[in-house]
N, C-alpha and C positions, 0 to 999 in steps of 0.2 A: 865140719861141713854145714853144720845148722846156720853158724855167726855168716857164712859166705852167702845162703841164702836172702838173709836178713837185709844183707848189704843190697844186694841185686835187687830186690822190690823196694827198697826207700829210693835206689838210685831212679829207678822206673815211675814213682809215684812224683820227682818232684818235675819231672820232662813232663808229665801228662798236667801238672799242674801252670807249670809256665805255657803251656800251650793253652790252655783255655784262658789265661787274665790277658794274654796279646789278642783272642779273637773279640771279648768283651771290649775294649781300647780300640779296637777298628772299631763296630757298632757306635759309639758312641760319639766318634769324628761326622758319621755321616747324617746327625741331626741339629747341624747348625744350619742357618736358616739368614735372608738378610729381607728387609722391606720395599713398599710398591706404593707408587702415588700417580694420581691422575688430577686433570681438571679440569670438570664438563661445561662447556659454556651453551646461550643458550642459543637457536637460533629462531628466526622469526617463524612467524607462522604461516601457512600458506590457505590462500581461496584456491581450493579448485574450480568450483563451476556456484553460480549463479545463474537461477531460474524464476521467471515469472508465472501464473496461472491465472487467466487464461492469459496466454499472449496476446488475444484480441479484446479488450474490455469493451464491450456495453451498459452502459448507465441507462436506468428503468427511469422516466420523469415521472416526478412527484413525491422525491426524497425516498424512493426506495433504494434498501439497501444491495450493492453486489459487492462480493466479496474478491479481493485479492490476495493473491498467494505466495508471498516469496520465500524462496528454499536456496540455502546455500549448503556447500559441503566445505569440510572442513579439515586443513592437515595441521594436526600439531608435531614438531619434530623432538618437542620433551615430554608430549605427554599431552591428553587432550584437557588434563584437568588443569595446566599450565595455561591454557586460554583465559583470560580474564574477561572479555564480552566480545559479543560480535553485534555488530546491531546496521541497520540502515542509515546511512550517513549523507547519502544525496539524491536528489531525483531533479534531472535536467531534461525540458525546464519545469523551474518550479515557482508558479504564482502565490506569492505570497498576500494577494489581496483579494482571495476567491476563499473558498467552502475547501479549497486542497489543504491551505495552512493547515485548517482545525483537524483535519483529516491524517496528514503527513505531518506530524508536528516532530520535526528530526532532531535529533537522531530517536530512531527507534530501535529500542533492544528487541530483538528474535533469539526465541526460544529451542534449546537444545532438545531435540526428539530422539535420536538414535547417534548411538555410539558405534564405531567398529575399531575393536580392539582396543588397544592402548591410543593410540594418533588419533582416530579419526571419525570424524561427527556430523548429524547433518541440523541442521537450527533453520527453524521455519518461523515465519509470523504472519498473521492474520490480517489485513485491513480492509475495516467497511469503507467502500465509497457511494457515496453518494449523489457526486459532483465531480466534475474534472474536466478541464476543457480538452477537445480532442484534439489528437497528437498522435506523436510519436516519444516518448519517453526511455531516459537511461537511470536505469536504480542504483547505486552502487553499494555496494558490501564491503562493511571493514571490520576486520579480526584483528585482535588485541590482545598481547600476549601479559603476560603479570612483570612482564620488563620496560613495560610499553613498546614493543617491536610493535608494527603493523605490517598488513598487506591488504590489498584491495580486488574485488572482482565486479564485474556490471555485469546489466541483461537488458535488453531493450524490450521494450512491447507498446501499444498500440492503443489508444481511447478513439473508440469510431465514433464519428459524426450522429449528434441527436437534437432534430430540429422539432423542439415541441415548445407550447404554452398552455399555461392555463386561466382563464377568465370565468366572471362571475356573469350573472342574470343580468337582464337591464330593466327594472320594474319602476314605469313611469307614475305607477298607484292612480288615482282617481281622478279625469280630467270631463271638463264640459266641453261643449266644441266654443271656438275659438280663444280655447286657452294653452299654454303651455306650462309643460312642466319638464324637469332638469330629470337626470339619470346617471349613475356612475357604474363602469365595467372595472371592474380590478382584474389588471395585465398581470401575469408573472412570468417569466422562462423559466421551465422549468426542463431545459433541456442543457446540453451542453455548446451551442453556437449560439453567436451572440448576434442578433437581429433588428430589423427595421419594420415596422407596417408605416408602410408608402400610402402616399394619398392617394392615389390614383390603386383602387384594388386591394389595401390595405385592412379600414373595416369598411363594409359595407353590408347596412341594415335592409333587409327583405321588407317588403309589403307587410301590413297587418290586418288579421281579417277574425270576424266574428263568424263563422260559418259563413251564413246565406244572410247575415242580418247585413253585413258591407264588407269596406276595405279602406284602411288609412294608408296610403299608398308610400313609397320610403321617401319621397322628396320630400316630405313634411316631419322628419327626423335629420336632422342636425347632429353631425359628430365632429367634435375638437381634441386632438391629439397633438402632441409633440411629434410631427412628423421628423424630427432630424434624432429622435431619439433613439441613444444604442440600448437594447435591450440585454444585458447580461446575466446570465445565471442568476437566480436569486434577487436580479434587481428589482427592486420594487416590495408590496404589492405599487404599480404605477396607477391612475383612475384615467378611464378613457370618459370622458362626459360625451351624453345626447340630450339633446332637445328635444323633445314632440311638442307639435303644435296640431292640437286636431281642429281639422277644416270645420267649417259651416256646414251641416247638413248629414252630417255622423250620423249615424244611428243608435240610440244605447246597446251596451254588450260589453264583452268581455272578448280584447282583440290580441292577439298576440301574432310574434313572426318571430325572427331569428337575424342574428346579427352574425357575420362572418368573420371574421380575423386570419389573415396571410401573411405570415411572416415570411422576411426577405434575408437569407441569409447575408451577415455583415465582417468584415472582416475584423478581428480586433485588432486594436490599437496599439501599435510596439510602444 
């Protein structure tokens, strides 16, 4: 009875063993594995919005500086660090024979200020002006990817109208009566229209008077101007010459008056 025993648990032990090396041999089927590929290309990059500040530009005369602001936004679709520059590329129109050249000297790179997320940026840049003839103007923006992709966005804004000048003293220094002497005014524009002083209303010098001691009346002051002259931005300094001629019968003193200047708005020249 014992040998019967014996038989029946080897028989038992080798079924529980073929049964656990078949479950092991599935496991092991199901950690094959096969490979994956891609390939990312790249796309351009997009401007969303171009803005100007202020949209209405006022120039201060006398080379004071105002500030301009341009802001763009920015879509990268690989990445915002994929962007290689963004900068200002056009400003229509644009005189390249004024104070705008030195001023807009393009392309101008604008600086990245804020980031949002992975894509997207916003790049600003600062410009003094100090000059610019008035208008209506179109800026445009180009983003530049590290493939050289481009895309482009504009803004328009506005330089108002500024009719100013500026002139000097007119000191005829030390005269006897019936002598003359010579005098120079330095003209400049220091506005943004480009102008004429016309003969007629142009300059026109006041009386000169010492208190109660007289009066050198203006007919005895002489002025020579380039009446057909355009006056533009920065042109010059130009000199406006005067003559006095003090009359017979002056009295000694010390006379002064005042000289006027009207500029006439002029159209400039295409």
């Amino acid at each position: 009875m014992n040998a019967k025993r014996i038989v029946v648990l080897f028989l038992v032990a080798i079924l529980v063993c073929s049964a656990t090396v078949m479950s092991v041999s599935s496991e092991l089927q199901a950690l094959d594995t096969g490979g994956s590929g891609a390939t990312v290309v790249s796309l351009p990059p997009e401007v969303e919005s171009v803005t100007v500040d202020p949209a209405v530009l006022t120039i201060t005369p006398g080379d004071i500086v105002t500030q301009l602001k341009v802001t763009a936004k920015v879509f990268g679709p690989c990445g915002i660090d994929w962007i290689k520059s963004v900068e200002i590329t056009d400003m229509d129109p644009y005189f390249s024979d004024t104070q705008m050249a030195k001023e807009f000297p393009l392309p101008i790179t604008m600086k990245r200020v804020r980031v949002y997320g992975l894509t997207g940026a916003k790049y600003e840049r600062k410009i003094d002006v100090t000059a610019m003839p008035h208008g209506d103007y179109t800026v445009t923006v180009t983003a530049t990817d590290k493939e050289g992709n481009t895309d482009t966005g504009t803004a328009t804004f506005t330089v108002a109208k500024v009719l100013a000048l500026s002139v000097t003293d007119v000191d005829f220094g030390t005269l006897a009566p019936s002598k003359s002497g010579e005098a120079y005014s330095t003209v400049v524009n220091t506005g943004n229209v480009p102008f004429v002083l016309e003969q007629s209303g142009g300059i026109v010098p006041t009386d000169m008077s010492a208190g109660s001691t007289g009066i050198i009346e203006a007919s005895n002051i002489a002025v020579s101007w380039d009446w057909s002259k355009l006056m533009m931005h920065n042109t010059g300094p130009v000199a406006a010459k005067f003559t006095l001629t003090v009359p017979w019968g002056i009295l000694p003193g010390d006379y002064t008056g005042m000289v006027t200047f009207s500029p006439t708005e002029k159209a400039r020249p295409n």
